[in-house]
mmCIF file as Biopython writes it, N, C-alpha, C and O atoms, coordinates in Angstrom:
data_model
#
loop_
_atom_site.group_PDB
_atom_site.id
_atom_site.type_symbol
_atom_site.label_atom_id
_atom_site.label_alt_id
_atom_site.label_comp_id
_atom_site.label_asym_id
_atom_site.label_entity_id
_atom_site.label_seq_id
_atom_site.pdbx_PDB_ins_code
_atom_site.Cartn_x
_atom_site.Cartn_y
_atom_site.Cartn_z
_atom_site.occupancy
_atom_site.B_iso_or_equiv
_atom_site.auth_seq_id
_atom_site.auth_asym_id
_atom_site.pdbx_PDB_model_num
ATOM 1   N N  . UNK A ? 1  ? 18.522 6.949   0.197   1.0 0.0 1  A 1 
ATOM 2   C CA . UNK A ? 1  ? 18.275 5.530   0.303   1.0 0.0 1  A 1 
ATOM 3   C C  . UNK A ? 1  ? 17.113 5.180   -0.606  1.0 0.0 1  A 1 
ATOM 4   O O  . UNK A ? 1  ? 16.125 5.915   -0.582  1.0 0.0 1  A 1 
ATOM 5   N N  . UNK A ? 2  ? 17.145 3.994   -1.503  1.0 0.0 2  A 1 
ATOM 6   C CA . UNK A ? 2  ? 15.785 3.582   -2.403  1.0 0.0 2  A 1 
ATOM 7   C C  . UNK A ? 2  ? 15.540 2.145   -1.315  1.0 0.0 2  A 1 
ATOM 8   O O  . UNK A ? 2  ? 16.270 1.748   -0.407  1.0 0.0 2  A 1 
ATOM 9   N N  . UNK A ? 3  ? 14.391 1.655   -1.755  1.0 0.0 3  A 1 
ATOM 10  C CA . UNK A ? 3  ? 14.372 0.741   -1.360  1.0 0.0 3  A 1 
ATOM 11  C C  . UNK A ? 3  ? 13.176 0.355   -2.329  1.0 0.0 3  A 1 
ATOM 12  O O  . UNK A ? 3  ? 12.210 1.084   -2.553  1.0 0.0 3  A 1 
ATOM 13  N N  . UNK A ? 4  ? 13.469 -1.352  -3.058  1.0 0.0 4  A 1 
ATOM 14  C CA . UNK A ? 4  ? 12.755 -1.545  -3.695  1.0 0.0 4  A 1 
ATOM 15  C C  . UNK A ? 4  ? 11.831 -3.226  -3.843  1.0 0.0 4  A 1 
ATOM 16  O O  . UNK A ? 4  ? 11.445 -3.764  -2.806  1.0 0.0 4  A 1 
ATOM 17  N N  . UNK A ? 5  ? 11.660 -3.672  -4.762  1.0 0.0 5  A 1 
ATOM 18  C CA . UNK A ? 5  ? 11.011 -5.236  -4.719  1.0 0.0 5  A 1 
ATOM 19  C C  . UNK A ? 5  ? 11.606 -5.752  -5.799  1.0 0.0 5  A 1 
ATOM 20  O O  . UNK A ? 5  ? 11.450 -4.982  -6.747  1.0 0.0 5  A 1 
ATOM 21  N N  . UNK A ? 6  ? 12.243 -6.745  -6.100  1.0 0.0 6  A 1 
ATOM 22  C CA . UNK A ? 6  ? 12.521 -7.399  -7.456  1.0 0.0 6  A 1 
ATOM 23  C C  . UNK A ? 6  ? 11.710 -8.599  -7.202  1.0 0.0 6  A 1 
ATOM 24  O O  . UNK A ? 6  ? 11.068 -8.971  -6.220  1.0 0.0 6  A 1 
ATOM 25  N N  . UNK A ? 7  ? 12.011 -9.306  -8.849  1.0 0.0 7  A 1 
ATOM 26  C CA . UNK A ? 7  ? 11.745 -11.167 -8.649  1.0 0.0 7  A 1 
ATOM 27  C C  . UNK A ? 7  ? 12.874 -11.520 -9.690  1.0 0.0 7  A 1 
ATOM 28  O O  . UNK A ? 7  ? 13.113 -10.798 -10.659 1.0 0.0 7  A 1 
ATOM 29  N N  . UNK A ? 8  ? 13.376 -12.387 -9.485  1.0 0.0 8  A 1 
ATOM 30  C CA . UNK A ? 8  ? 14.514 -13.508 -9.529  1.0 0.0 8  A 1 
ATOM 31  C C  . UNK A ? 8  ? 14.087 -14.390 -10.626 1.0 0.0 8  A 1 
ATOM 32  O O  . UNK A ? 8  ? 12.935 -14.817 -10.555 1.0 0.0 8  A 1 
ATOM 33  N N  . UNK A ? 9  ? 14.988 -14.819 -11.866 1.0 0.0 9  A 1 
ATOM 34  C CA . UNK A ? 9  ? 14.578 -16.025 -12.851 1.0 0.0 9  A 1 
ATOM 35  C C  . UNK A ? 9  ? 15.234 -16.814 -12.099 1.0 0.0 9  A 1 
ATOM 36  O O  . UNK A ? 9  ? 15.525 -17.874 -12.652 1.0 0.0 9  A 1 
ATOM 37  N N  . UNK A ? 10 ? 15.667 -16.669 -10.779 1.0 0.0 10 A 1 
ATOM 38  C CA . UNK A ? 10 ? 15.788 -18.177 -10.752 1.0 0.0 10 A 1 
ATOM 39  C C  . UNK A ? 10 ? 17.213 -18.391 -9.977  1.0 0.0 10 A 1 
ATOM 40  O O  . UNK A ? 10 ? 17.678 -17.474 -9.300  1.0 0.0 10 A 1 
ATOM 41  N N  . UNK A ? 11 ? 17.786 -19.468 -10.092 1.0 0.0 11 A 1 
ATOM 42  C CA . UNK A ? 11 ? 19.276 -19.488 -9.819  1.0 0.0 11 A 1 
ATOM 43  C C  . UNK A ? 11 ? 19.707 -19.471 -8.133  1.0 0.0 11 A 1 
ATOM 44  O O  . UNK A ? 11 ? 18.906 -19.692 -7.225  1.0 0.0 11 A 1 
ATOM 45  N N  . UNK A ? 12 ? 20.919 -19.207 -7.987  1.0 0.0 12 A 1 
ATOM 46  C CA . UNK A ? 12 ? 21.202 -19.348 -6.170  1.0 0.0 12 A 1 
ATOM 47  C C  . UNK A ? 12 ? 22.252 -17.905 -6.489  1.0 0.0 12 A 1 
ATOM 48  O O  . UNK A ? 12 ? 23.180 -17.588 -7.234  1.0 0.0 12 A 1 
ATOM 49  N N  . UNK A ? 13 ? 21.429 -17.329 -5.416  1.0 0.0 13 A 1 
ATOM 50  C CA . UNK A ? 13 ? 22.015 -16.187 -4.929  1.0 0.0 13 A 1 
ATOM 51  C C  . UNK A ? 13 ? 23.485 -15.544 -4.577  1.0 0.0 13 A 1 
ATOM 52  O O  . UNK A ? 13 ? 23.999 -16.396 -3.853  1.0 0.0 13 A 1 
ATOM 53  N N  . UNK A ? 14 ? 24.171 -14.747 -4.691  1.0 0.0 14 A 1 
ATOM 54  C CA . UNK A ? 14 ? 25.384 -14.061 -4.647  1.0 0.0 14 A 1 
ATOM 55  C C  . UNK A ? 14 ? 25.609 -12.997 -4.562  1.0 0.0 14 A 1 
ATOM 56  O O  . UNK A ? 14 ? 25.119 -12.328 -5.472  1.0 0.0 14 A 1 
ATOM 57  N N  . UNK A ? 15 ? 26.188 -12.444 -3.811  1.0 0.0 15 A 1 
ATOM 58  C CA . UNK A ? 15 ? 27.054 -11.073 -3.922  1.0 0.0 15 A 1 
ATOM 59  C C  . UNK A ? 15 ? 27.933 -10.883 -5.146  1.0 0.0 15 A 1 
ATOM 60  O O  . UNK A ? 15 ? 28.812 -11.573 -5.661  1.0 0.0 15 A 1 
ATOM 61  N N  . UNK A ? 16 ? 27.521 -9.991  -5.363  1.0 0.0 16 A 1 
ATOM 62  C CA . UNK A ? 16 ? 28.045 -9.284  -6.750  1.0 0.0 16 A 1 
ATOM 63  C C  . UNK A ? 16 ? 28.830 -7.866  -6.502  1.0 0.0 16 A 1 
ATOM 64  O O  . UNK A ? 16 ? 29.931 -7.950  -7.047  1.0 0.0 16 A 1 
ATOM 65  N N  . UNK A ? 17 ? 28.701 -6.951  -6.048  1.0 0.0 17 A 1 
ATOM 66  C CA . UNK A ? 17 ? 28.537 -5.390  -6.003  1.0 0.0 17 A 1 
ATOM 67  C C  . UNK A ? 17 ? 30.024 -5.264  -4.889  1.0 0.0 17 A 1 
ATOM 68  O O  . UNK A ? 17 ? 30.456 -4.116  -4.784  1.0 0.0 17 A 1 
ATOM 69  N N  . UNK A ? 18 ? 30.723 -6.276  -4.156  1.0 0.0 18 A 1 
ATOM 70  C CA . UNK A ? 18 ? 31.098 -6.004  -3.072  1.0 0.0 18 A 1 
ATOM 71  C C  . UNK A ? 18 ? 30.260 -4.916  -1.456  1.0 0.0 18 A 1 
ATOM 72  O O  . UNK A ? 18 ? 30.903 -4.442  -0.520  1.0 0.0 18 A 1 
ATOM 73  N N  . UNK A ? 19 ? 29.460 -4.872  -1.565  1.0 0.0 19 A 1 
ATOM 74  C CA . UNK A ? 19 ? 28.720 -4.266  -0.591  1.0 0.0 19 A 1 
ATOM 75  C C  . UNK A ? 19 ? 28.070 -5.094  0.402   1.0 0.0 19 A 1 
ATOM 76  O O  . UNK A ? 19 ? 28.100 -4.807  1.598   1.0 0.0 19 A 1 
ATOM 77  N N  . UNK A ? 20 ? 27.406 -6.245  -0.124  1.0 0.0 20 A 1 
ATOM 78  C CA . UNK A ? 20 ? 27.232 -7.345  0.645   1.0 0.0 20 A 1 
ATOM 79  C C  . UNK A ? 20 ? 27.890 -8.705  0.834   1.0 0.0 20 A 1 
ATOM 80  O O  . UNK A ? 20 ? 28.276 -9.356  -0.137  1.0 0.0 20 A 1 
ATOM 81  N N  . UNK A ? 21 ? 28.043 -9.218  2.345   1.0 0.0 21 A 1 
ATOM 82  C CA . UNK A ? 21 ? 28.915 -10.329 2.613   1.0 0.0 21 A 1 
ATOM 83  C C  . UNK A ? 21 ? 27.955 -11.906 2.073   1.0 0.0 21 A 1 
ATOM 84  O O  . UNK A ? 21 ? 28.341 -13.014 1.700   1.0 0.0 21 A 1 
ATOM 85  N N  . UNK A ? 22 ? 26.953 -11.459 2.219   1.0 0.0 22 A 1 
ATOM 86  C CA . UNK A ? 22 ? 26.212 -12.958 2.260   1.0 0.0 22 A 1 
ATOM 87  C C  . UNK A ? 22 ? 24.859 -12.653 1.662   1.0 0.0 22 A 1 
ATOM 88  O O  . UNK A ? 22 ? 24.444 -11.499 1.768   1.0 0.0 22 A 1 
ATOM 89  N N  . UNK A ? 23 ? 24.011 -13.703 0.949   1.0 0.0 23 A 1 
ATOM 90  C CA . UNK A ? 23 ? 22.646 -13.325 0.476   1.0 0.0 23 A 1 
ATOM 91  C C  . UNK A ? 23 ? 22.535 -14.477 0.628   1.0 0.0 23 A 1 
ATOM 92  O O  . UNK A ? 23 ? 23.455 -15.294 0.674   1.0 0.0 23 A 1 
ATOM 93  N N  . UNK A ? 24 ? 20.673 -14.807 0.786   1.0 0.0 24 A 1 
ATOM 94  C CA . UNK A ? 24 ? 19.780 -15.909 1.101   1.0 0.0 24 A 1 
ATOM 95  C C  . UNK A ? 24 ? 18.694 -15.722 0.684   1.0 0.0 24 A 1 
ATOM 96  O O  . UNK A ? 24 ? 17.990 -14.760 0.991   1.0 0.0 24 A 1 
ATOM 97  N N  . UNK A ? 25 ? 18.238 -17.091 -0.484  1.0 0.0 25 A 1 
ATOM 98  C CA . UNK A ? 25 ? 17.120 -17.232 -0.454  1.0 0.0 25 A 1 
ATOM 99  C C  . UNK A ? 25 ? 16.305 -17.531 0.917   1.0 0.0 25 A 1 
ATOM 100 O O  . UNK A ? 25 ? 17.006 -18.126 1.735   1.0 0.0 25 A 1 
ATOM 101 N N  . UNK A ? 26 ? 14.696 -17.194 1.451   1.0 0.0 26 A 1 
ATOM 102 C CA . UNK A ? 26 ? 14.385 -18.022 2.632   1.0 0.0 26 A 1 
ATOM 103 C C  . UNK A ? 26 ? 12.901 -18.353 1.859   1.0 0.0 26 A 1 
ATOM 104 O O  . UNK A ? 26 ? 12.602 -18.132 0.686   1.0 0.0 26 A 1 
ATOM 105 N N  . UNK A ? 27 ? 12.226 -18.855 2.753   1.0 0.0 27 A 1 
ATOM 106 C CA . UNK A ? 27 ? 10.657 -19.453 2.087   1.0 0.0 27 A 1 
ATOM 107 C C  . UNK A ? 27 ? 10.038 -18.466 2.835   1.0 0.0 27 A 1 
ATOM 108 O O  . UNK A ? 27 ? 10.685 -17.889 3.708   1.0 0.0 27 A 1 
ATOM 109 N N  . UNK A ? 28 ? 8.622  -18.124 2.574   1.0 0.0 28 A 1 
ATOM 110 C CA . UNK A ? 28 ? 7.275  -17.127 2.455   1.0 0.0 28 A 1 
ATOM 111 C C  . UNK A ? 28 ? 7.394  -17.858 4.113   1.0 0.0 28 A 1 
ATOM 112 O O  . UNK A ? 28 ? 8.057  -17.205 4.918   1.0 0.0 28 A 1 
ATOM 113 N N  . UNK A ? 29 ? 6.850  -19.001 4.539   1.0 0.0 29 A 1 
ATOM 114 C CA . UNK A ? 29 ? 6.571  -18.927 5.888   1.0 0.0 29 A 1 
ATOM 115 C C  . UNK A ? 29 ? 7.242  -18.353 7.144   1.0 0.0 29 A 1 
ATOM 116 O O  . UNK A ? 29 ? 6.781  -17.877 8.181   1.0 0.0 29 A 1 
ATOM 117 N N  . UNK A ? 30 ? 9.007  -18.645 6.510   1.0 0.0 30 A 1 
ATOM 118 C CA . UNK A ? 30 ? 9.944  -18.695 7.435   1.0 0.0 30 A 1 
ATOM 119 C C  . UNK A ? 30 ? 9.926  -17.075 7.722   1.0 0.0 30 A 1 
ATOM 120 O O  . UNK A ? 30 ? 9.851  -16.618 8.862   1.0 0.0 30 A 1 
ATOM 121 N N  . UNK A ? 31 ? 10.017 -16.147 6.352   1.0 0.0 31 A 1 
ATOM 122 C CA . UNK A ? 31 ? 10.250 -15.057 6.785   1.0 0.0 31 A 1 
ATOM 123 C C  . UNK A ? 31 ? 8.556  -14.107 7.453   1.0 0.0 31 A 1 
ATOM 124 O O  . UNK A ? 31 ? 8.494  -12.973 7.928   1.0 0.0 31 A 1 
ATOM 125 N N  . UNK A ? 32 ? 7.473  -15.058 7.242   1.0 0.0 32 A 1 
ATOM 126 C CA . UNK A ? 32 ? 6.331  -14.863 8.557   1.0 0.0 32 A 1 
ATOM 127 C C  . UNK A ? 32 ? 6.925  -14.900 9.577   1.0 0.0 32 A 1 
ATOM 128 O O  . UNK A ? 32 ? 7.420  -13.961 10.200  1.0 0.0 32 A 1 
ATOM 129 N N  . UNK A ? 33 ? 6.914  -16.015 9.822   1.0 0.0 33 A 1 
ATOM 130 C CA . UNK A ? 33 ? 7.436  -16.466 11.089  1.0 0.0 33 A 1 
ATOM 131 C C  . UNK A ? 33 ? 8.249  -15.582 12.261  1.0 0.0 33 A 1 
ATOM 132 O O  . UNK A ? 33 ? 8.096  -15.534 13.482  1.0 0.0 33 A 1 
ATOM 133 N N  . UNK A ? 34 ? 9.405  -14.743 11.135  1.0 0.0 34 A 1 
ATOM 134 C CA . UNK A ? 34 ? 10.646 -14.049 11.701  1.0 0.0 34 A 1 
ATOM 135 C C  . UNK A ? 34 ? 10.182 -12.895 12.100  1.0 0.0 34 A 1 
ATOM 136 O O  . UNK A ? 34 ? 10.859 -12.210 12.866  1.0 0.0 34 A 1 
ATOM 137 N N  . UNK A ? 35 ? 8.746  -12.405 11.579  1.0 0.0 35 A 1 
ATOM 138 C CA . UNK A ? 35 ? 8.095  -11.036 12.016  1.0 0.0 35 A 1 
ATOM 139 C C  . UNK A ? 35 ? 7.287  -11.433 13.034  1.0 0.0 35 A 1 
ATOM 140 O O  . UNK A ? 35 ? 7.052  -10.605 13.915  1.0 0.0 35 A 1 
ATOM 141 N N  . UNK A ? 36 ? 6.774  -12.603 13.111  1.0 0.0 36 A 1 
ATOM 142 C CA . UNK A ? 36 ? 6.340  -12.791 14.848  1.0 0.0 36 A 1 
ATOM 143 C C  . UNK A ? 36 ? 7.366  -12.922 15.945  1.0 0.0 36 A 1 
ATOM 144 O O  . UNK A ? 36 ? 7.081  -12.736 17.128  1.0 0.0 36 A 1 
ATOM 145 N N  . UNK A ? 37 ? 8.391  -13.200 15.582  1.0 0.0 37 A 1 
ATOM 146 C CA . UNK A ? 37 ? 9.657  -13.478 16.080  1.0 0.0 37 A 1 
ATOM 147 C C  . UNK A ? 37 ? 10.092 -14.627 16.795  1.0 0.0 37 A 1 
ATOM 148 O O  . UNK A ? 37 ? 10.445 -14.771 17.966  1.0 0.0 37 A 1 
ATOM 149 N N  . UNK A ? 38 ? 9.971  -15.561 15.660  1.0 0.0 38 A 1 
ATOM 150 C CA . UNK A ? 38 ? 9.828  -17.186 16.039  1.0 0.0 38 A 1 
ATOM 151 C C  . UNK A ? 38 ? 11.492 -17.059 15.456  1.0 0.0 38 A 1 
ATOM 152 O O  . UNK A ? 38 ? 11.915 -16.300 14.584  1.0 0.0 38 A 1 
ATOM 153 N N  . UNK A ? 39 ? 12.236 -18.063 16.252  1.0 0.0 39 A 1 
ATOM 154 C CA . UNK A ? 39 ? 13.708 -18.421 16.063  1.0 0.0 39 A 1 
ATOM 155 C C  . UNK A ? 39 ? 13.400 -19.421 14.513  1.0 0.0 39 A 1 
ATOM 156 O O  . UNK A ? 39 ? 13.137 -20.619 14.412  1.0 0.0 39 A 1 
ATOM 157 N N  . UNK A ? 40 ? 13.527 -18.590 13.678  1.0 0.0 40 A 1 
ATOM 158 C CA . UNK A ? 40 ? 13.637 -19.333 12.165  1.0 0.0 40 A 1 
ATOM 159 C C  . UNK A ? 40 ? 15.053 -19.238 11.505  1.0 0.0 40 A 1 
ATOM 160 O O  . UNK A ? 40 ? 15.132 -19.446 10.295  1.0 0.0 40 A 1 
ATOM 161 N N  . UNK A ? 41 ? 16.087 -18.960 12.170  1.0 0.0 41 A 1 
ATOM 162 C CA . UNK A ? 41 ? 17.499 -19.199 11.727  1.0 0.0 41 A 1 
ATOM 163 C C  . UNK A ? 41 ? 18.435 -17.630 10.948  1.0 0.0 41 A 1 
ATOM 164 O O  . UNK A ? 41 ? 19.502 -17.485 10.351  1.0 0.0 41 A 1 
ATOM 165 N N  . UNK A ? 42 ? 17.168 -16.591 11.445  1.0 0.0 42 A 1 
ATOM 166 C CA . UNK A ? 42 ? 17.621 -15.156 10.847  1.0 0.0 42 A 1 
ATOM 167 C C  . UNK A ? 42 ? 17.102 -14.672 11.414  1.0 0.0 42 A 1 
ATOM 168 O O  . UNK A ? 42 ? 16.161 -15.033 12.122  1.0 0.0 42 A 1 
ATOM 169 N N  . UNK A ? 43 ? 17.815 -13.169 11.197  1.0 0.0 43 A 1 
ATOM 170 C CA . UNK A ? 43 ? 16.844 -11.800 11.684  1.0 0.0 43 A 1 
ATOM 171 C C  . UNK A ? 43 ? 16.354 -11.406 10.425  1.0 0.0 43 A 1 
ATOM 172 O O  . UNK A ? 43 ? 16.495 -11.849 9.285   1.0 0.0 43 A 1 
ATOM 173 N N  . UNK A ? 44 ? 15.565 -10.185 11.063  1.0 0.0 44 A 1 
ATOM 174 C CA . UNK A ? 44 ? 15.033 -9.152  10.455  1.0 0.0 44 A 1 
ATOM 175 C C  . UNK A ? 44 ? 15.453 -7.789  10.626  1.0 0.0 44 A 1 
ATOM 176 O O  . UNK A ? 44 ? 15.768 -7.341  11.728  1.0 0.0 44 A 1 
ATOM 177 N N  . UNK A ? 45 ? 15.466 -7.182  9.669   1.0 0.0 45 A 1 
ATOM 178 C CA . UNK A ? 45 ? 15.741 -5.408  10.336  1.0 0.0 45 A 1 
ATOM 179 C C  . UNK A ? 45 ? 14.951 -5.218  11.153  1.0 0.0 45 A 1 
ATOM 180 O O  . UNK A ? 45 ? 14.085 -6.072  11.342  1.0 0.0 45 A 1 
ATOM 181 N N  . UNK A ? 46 ? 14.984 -3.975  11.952  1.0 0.0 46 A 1 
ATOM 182 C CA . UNK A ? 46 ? 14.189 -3.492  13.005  1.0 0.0 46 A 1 
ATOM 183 C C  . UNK A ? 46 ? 12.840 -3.191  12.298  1.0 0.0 46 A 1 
ATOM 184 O O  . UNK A ? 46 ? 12.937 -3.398  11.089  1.0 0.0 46 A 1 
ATOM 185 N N  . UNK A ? 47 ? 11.407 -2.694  12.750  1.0 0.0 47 A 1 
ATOM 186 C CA . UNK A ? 47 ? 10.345 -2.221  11.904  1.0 0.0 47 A 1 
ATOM 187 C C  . UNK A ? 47 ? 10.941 -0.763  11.838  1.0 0.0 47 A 1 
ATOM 188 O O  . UNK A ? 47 ? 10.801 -0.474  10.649  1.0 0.0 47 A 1 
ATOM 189 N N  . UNK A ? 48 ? 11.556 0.363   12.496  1.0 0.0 48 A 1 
ATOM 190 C CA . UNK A ? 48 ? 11.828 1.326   11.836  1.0 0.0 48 A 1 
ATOM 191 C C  . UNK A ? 48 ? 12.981 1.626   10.437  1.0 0.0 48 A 1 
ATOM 192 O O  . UNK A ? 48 ? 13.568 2.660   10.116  1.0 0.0 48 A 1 
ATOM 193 N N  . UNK A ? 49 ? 12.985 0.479   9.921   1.0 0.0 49 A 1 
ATOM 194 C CA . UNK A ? 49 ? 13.847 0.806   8.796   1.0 0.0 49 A 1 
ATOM 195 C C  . UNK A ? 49 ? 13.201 0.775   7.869   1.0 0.0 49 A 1 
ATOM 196 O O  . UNK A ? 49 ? 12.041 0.430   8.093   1.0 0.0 49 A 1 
ATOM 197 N N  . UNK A ? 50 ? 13.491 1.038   6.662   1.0 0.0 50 A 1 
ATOM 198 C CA . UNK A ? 50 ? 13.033 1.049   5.095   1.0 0.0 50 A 1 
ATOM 199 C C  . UNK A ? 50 ? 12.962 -0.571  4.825   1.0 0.0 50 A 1 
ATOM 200 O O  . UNK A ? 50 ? 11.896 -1.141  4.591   1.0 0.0 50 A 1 
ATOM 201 N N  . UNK A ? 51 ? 13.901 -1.065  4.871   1.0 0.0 51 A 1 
ATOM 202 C CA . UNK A ? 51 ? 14.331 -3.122  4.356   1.0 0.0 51 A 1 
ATOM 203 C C  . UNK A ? 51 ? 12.568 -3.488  4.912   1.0 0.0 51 A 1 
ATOM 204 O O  . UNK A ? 51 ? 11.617 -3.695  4.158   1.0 0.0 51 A 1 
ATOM 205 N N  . UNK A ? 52 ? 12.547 -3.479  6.417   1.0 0.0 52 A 1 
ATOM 206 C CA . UNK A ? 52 ? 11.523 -4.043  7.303   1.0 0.0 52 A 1 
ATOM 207 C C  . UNK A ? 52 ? 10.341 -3.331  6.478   1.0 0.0 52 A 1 
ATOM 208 O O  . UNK A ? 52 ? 9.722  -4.268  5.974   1.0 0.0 52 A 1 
ATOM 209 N N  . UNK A ? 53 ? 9.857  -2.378  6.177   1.0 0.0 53 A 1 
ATOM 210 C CA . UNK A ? 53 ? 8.648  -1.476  5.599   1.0 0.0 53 A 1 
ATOM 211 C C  . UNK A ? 53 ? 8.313  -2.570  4.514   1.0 0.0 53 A 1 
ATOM 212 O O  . UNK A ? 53 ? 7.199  -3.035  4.273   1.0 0.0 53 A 1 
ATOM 213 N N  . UNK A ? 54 ? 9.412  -2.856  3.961   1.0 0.0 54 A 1 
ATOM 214 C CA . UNK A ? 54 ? 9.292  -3.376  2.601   1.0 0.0 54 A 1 
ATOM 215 C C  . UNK A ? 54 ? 8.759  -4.551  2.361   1.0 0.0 54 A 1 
ATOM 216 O O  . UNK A ? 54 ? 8.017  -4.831  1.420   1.0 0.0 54 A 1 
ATOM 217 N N  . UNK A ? 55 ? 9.320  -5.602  3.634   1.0 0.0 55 A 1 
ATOM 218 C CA . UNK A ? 55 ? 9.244  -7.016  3.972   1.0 0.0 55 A 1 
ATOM 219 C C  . UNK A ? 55 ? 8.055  -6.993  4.342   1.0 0.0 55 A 1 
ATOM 220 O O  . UNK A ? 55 ? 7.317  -7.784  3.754   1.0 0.0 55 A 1 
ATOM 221 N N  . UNK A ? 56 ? 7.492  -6.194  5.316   1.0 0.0 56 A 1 
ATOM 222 C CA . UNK A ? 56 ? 6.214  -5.816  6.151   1.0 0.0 56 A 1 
ATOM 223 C C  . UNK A ? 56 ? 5.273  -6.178  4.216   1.0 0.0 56 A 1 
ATOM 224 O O  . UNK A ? 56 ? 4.923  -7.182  3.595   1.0 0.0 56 A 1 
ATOM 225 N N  . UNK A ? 57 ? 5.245  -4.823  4.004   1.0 0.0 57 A 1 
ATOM 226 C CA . UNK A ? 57 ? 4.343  -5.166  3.083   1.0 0.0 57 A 1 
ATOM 227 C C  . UNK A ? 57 ? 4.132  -6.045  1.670   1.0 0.0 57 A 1 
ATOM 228 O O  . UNK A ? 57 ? 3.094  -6.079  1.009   1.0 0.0 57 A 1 
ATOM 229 N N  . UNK A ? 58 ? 5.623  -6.883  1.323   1.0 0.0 58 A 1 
ATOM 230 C CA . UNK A ? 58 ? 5.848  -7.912  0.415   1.0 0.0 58 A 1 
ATOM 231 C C  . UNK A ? 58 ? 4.739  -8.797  1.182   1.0 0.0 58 A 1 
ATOM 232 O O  . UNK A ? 58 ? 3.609  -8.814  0.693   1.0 0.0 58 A 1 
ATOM 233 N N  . UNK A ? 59 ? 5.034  -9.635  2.523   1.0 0.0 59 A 1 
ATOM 234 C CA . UNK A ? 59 ? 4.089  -10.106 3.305   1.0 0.0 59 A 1 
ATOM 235 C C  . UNK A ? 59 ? 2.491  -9.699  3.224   1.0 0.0 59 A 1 
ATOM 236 O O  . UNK A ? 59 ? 1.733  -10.661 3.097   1.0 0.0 59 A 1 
ATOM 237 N N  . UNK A ? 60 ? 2.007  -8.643  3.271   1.0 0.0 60 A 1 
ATOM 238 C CA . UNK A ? 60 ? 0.971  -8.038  3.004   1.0 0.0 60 A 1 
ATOM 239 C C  . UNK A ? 60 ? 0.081  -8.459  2.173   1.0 0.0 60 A 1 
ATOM 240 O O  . UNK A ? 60 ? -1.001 -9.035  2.276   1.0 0.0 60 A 1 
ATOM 241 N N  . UNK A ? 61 ? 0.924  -7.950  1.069   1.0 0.0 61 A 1 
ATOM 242 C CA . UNK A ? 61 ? 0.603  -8.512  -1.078  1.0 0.0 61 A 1 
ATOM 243 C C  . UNK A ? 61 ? 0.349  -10.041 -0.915  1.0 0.0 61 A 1 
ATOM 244 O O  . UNK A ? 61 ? -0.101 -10.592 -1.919  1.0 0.0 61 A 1 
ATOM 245 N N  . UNK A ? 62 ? 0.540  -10.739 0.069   1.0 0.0 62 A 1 
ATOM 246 C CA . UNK A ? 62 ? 1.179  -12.064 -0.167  1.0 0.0 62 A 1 
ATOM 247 C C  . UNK A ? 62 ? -0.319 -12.895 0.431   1.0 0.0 62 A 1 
ATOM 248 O O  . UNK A ? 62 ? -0.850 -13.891 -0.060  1.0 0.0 62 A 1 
ATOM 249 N N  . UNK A ? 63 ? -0.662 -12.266 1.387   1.0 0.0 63 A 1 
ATOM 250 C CA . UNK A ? 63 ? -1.974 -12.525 2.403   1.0 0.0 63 A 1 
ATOM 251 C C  . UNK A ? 63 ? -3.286 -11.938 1.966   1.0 0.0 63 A 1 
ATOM 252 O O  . UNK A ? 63 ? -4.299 -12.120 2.641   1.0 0.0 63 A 1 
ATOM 253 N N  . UNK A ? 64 ? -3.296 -11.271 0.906   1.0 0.0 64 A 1 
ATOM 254 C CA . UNK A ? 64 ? -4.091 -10.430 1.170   1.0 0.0 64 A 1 
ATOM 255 C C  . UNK A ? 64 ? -5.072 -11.185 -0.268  1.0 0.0 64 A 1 
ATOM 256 O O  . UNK A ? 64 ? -6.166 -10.717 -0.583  1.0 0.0 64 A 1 
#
């Protein structure tokens, strides 16, 4: 498993690869929010996964 960080020029999101059904942009607060676990219209992976590690510390970079 990799797990990594990109950034985006831009544009609205899509599945490409067939591997994923759906992709979403969300905003910096909302996905705060979803780690306190405020009903913001998504989940999150669990904190023991790699995705969540990642989000955890994108958030981090973001506050800090």
């Amino acid at each position: 498993m990799l797990g990594f960080h990109a950034e985006s020029d831009g544009g609205e999101p899509r599945p490409t690869d067939g591997e994923l059904d759906e992709v979403h942009w969300h905003e910096f607060d909302a996905v705060v929010g979803a780690t306190r676990g405020e009903d913001v219209g998504f989940l999150l992976p669990p904190g023991v996964s790699v995705a969540r590690f990642l989000i955890d510390r994108w958030i981090a970079g973001h506050e800090a």
